[in-house]
C-alpha positions as CSV (number, residue, x, y, z in Angstrom):
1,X,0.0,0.0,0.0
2,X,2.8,2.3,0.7
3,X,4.4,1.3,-2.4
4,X,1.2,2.2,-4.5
5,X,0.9,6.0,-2.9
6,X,4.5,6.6,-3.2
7,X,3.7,6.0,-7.1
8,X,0.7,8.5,-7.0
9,X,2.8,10.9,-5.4
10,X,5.9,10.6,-7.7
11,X,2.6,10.6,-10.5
12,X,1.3,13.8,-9.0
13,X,4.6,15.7,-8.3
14,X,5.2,14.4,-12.1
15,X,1.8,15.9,-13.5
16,X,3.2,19.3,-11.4
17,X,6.3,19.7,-13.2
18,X,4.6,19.5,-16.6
19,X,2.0,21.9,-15.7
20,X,4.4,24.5,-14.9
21,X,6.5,24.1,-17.6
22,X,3.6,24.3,-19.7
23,X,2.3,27.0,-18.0
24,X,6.1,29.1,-18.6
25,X,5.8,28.0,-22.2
26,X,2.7,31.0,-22.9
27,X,5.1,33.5,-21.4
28,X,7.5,32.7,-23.7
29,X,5.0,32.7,-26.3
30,X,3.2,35.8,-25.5
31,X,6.4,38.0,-25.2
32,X,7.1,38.3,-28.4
33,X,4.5,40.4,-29.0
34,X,5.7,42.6,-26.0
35,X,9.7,42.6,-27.6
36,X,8.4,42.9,-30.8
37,X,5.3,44.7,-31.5
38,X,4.5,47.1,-28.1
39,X,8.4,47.7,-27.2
40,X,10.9,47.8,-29.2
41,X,10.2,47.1,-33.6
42,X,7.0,47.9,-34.3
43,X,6.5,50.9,-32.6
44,X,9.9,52.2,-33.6
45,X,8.7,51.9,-37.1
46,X,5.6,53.0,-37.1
47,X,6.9,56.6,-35.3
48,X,10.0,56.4,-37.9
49,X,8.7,55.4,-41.1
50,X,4.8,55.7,-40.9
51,X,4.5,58.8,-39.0
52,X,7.8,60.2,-40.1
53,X,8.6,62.0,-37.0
54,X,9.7,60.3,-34.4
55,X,8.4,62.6,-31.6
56,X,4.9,62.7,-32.8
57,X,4.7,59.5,-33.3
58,X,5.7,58.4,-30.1
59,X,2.9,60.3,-28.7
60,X,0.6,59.0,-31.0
61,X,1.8,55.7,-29.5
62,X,1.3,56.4,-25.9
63,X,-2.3,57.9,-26.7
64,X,-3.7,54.5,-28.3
65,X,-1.8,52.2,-25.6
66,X,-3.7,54.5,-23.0
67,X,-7.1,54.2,-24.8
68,X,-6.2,50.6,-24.7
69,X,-5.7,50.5,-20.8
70,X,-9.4,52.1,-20.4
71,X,-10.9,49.2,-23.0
72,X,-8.9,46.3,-20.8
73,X,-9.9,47.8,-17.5
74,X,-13.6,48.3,-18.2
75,X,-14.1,45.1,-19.6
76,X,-11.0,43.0,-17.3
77,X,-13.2,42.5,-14.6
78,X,-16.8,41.4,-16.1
79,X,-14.5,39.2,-18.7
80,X,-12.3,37.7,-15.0
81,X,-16.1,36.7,-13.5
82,X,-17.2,35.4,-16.3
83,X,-14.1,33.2,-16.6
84,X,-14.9,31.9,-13.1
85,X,-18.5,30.8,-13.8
86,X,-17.3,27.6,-16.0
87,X,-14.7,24.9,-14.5
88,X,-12.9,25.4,-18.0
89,X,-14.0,29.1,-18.6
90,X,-10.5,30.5,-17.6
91,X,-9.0,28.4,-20.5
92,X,-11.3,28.5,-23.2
93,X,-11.5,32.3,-23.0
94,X,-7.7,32.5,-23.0
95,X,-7.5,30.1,-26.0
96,X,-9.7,32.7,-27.4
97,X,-8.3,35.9,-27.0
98,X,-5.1,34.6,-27.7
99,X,-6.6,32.9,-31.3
100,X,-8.0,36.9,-31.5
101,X,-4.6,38.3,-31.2
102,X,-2.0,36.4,-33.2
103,X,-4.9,37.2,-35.8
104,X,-4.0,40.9,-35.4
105,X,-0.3,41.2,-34.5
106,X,-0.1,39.6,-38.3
107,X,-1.9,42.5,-39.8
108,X,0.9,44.9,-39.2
109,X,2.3,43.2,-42.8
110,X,0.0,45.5,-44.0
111,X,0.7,48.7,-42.4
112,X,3.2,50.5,-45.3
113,X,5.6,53.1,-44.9
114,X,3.4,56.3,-45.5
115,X,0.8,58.7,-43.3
116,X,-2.0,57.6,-45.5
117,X,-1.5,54.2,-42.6
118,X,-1.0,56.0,-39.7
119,X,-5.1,55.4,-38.6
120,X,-4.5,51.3,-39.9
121,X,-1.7,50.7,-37.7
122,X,-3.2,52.5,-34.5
123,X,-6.5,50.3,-34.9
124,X,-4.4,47.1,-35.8
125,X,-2.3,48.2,-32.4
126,X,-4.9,49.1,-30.3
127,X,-6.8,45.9,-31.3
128,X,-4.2,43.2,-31.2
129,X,-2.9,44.7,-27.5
130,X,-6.5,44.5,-26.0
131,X,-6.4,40.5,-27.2
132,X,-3.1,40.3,-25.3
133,X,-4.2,42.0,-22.5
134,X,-7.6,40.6,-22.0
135,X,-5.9,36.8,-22.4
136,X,-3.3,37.6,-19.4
137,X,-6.2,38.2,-17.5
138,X,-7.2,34.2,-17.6
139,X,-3.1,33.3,-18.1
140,X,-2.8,34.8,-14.6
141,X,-6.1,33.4,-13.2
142,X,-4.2,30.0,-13.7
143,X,-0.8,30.2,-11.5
144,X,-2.6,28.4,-8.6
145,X,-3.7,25.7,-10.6
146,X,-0.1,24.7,-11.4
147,X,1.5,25.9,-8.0
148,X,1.4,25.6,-4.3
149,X,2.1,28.3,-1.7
150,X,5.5,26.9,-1.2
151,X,6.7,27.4,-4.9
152,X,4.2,30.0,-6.3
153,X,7.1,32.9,-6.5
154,X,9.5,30.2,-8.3
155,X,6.7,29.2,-10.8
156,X,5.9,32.8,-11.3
157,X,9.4,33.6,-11.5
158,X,10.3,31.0,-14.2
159,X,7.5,31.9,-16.1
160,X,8.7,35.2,-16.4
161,X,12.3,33.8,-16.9
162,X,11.2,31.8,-19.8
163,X,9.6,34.6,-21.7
164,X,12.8,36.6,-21.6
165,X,15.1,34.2,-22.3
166,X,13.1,32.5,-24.8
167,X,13.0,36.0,-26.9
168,X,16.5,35.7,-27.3
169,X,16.0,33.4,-30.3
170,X,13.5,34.9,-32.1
171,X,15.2,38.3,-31.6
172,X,18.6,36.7,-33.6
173,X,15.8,35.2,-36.1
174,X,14.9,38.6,-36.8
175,X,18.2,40.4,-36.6
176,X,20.4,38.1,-38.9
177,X,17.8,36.8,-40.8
178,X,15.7,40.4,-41.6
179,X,17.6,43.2,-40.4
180,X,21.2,43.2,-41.1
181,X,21.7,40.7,-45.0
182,X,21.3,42.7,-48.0
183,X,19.3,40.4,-49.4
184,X,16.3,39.0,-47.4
185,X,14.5,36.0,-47.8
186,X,11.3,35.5,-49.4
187,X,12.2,38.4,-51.8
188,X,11.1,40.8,-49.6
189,X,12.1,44.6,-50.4
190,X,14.2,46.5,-47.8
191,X,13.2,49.8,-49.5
192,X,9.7,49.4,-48.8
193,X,10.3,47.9,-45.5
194,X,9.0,44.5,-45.7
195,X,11.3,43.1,-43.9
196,X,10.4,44.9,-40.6
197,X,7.2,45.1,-41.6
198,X,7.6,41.2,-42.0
199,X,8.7,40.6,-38.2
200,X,5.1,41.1,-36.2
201,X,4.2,38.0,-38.7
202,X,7.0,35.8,-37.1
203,X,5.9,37.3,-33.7
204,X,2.6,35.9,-34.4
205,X,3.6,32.3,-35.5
206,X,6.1,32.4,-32.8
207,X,3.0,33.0,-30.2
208,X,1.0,30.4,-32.3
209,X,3.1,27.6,-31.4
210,X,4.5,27.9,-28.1
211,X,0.8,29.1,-26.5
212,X,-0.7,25.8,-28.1
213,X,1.0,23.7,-25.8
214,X,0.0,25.4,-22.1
215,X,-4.0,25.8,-24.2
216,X,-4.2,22.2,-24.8
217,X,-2.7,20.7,-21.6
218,X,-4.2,22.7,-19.7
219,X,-7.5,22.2,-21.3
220,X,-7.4,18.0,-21.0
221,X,-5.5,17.5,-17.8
222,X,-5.6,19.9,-15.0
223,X,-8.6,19.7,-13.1
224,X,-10.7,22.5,-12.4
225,X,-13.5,23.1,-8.9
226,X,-16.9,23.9,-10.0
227,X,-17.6,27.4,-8.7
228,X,-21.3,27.6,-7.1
229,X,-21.0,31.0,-5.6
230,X,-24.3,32.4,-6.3
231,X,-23.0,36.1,-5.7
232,X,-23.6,39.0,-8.2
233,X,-20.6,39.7,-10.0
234,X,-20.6,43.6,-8.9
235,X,-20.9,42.4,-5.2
236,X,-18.5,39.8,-5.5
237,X,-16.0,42.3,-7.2
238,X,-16.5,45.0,-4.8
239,X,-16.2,42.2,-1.5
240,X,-13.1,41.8,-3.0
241,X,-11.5,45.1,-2.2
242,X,-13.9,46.4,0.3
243,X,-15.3,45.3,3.5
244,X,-16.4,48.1,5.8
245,X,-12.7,49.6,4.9
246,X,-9.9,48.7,2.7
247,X,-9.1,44.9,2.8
248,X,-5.7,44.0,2.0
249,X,-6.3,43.3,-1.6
250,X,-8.3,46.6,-2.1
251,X,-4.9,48.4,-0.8
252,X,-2.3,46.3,-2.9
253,X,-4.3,47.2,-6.3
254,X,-4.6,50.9,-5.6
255,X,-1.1,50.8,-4.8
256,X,-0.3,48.7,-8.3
257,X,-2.9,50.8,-10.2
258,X,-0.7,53.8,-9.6
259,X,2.7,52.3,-10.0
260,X,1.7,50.2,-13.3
261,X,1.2,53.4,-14.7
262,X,4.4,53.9,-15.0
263,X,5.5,50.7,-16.0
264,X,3.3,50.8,-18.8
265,X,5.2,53.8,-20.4
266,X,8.8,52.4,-20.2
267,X,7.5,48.6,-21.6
268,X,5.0,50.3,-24.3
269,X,7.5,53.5,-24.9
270,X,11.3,51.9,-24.8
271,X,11.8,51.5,-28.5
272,X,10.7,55.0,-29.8
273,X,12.3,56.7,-27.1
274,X,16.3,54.5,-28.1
275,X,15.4,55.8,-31.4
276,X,13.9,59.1,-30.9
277,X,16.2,60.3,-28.3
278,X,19.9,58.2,-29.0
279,X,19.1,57.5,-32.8
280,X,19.0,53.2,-32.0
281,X,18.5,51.7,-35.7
282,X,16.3,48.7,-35.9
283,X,19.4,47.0,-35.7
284,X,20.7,48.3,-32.5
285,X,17.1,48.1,-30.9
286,X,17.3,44.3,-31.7
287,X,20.8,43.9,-30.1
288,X,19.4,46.2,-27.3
289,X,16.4,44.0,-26.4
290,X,18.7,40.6,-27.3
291,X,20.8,41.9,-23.9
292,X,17.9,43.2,-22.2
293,X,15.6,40.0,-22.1
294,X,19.6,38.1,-20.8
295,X,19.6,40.3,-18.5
296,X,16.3,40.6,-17.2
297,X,15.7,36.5,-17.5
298,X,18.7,36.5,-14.7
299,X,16.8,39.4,-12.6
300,X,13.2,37.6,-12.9
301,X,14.9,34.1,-11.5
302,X,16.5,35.8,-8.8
303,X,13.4,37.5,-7.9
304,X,11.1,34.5,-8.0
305,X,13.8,33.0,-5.5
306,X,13.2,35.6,-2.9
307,X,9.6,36.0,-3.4
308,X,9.2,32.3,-1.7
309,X,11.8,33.4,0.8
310,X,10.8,37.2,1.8
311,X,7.8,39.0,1.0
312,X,7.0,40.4,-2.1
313,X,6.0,43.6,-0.9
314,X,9.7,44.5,-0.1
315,X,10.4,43.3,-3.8
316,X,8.2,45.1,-5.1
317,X,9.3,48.2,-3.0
318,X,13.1,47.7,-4.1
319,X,12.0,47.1,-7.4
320,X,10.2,50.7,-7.5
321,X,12.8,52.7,-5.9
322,X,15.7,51.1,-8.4
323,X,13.0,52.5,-11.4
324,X,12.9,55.4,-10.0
325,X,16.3,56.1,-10.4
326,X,16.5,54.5,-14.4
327,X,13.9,56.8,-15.2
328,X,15.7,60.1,-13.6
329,X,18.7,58.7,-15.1
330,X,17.6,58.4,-18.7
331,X,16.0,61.6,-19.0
332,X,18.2,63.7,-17.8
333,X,21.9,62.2,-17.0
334,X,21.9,60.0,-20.0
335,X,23.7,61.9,-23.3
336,X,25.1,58.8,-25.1
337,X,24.0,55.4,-26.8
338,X,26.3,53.6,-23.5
339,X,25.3,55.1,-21.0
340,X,21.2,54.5,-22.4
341,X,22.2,50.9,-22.8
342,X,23.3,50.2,-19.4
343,X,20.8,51.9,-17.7
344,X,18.5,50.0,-20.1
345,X,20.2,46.6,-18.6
346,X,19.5,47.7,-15.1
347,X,15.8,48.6,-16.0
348,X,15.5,44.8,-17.2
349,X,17.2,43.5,-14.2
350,X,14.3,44.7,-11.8
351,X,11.3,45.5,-14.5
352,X,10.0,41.7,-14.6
353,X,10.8,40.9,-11.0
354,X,8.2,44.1,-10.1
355,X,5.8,42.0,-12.4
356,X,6.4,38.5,-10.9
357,X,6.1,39.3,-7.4
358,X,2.7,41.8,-8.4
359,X,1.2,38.3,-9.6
360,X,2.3,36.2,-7.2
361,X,1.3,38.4,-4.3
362,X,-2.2,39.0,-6.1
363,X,-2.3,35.2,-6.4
364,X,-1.8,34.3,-2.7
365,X,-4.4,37.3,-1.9
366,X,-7.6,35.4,-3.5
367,X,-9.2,32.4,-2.9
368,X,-9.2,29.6,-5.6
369,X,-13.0,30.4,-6.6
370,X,-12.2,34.1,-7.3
371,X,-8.9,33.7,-9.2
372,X,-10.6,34.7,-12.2
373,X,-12.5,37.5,-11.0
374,X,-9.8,38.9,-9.0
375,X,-6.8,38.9,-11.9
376,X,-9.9,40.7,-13.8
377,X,-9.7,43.4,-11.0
378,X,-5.6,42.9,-11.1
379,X,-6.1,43.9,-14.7
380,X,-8.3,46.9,-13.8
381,X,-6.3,48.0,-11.3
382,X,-3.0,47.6,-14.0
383,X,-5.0,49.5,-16.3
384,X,-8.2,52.1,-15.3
385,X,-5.8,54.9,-15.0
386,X,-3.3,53.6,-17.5
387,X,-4.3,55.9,-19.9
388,X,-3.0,58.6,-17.7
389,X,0.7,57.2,-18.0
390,X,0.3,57.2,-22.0
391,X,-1.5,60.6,-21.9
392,X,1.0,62.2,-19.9
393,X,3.7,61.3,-21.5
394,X,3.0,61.9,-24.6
395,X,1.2,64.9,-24.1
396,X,4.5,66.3,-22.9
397,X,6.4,64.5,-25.6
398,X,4.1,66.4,-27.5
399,X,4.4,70.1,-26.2
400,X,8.0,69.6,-24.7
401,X,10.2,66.5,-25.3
402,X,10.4,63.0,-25.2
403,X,13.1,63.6,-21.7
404,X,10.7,65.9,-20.0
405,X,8.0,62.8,-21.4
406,X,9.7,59.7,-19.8
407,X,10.6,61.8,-16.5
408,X,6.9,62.8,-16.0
409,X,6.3,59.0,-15.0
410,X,8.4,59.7,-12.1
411,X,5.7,60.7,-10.1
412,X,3.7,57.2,-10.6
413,X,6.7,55.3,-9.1
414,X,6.2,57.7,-6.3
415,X,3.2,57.9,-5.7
416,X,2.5,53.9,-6.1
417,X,5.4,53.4,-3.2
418,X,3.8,55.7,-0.7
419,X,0.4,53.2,-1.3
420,X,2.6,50.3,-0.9
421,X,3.9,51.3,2.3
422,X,0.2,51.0,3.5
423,X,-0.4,47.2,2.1
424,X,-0.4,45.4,5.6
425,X,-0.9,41.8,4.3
426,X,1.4,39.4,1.8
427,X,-0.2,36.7,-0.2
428,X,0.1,34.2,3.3
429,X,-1.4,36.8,5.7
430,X,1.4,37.4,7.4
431,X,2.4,40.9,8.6
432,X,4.8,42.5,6.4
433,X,7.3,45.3,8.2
């Protein structure tokens, strides 16, 4: 008999491993959309070479990834409950929305060098991000369902890891295959910029066939509770966050929907500010995000380690003071293409860590019946105000600079620190100093 439940266990802890190597596999997939299409090529070219003036165009950037942010926090929430109605509902509606937004990301083929595409490539943009968005919703519903309190911050943290690391390729694909030769395959015309135009298609395949794996598995073999809570969603939402005061979850997504502001800008904004501001090529924002995802893949490990060791509101405080400082630094300390780039590597180092140990802690906060509904209030939170990062910036990337653009965020990071100090709970309940 004890023979036969060591083999269940040895089957179980098994079934574990898979599952959360499955589950790293869609953050590998998913991120190269981020790299790509939101960071650090698509949006370069689209302010380059669409717009044709880099400053504008990085405003015009900002403004649809903040109209973006409203769409994804109005809607995060009802889509989060709705997820949590159905055993499977969590996974089919990821499977969907991320169907919806490889779909998209491959329509940027079509968005030519020219203003007459200026309107196609903000709809395509604003579109194919609200997929993304919507489908992390349900991705980060799932962490418990792969994890255990003991390991969430390592299976967070590797998650994250993989999605950095695993850009690497794609970003040499794209490089040595597109960017630098002469002559590019599929006789695509350098002139005309198919060839970077070309690069949100690989994106897309890339997300195509690494998120099918986590979909499928997760769909067949992990087994989800049926949820009989009979509770209106609005009630249910608002219990979450509020019981005759604050509850610990309320104050940790106030404190995140401030601080996420910011974080949005340097993700959504990092490759038209390199090119606006230190005159990066396509070529040199490739090799920029090669060493940034290295770099950040060894920071996100590290910080997945800790989480399950100290709590993640101290990460997550570190984390906000170090970007802090980045910011400062690159807008107004920063004159050359160096001193960007290694101020860029130690915005990676702590940039995914701030992420990990925000989902993790969000994770341990909510009970397995509300995972969905409450990562659709983690979504709001990341995202009712996150126009107000976009609008700021590049309303004074408009009027002033992009410098005086990138160090208005400052005050997000400042503000969402001050909140953070108030959040008296980590995700096990203990008290946090």
């Amino acid at each position: 008999m004890e023979d036969q439940w060591d083999t269940r266990e040895i089957i179980a802890n098994g079934q574990k491993i898979v599952s959360k190597l499955f589950y790293a596999l869609y953050d590998l997939a998913n991120s190269a959309y981020t790299i790509i299409v939101v960071t650090f090529i698509t949006s370069a070219y689209f302010a380059n070479q669409i717009v044709g003036n880099p400053q504008l165009g990085a405003a015009y950037w900002q403004w649809t990834a903040g109209l973006c942010g409203i769409l994804v926090a109005v809607t995060g929430p009802l889509l989060g409950n709705l997820a949590d109605k159905e055993p499977k509902g969590k996974i089919n509606l990821l499977h969907t929305f991320t169907i919806f937004c490889i779909l998209f990301t491959s329509l940027f083929w079509f968005a030519k060098p020219s203003v007459d595409y200026i309107w196609y490539a903000l709809i395509i943009f604003l579109l194919s991000n609200y997929f993304y968005e919507a489908a992390v919703i349900f991705y980060n519903s799932l962490l418990k369902s792969c994890s255990n309190e003991n390991n969430i911050g390592k299976t967070s943290g590797f998650a994250f890891a993989l999605g950095y690391i695993g850009c690497v390729p794609i970003l040499l694909f794209s490089l040595y295959v597109f960017v630098l030769p002469d002559t590019i395959p599929f006789g695509l015309d350098k002139s005309k910029f198919e060839n970077i135009r070309f690069i949100p298609v690989i994106a897309a395949i890339w997300f195509l066939i690494f998120s099918y794996p986590m979909i499928n598995y997760f769909k067949n073999h992990i087994e989800y509770k049926e949820n009989s809570d009979p509770t209106p969603v609005f009630k249910k939402l608002i219990a979450l966050i509020w019981k005759n005061k604050f509850t610990s979850t309320g104050k940790f997504l106030l404190a995140r929907m401030i601080y996420s502001d910011a974080l949005i800008v340097l993700i959504a904004g990092g490759g038209v500010y390199a090119s606006g501001v230190f005159g990066f090529t396509p070529g040199e924002l490739l090799k920029l995000a090669i060493f940034a995802n290295l770099v950040a893949f060894v920071g996100v490990l590290l910080g997945g380690y800790l989480n399950d060791k100290i709590s993640s509101k101290i990460i997550i405080l570190t984390c906000i003071v170090v970007l802090t400082l980045c910011v400062f630094y690159s807008s107004i300390i920063a004159q050359t293409k160096a001193q960007f780039f290694i101020n860029v590597m130690v915005i990676s180092l702590f940039i995914g860590s701030i992420q990990s140990a925000s989902r993790v802690m969000m994770t341990g906060l909510l009970k397995d019946d509300d995972q969905g509904s409450g990562f659709g209030l983690f979504s709001f939170s990341g995202r009712i105000t996150a126009f107000a990062g976009p609008l700021l910036v590049g309303t004074m990337t408009f009027f002033y600079s992009q410098r005086i653009g990138l160090l208005s965020i400052s005050i997000f990071f400042i503000l969402g620190f001050i909140l953070m100090l108030f959040v008296d709970k980590d995700q096990k309940n203990k008290k946090i100093p």
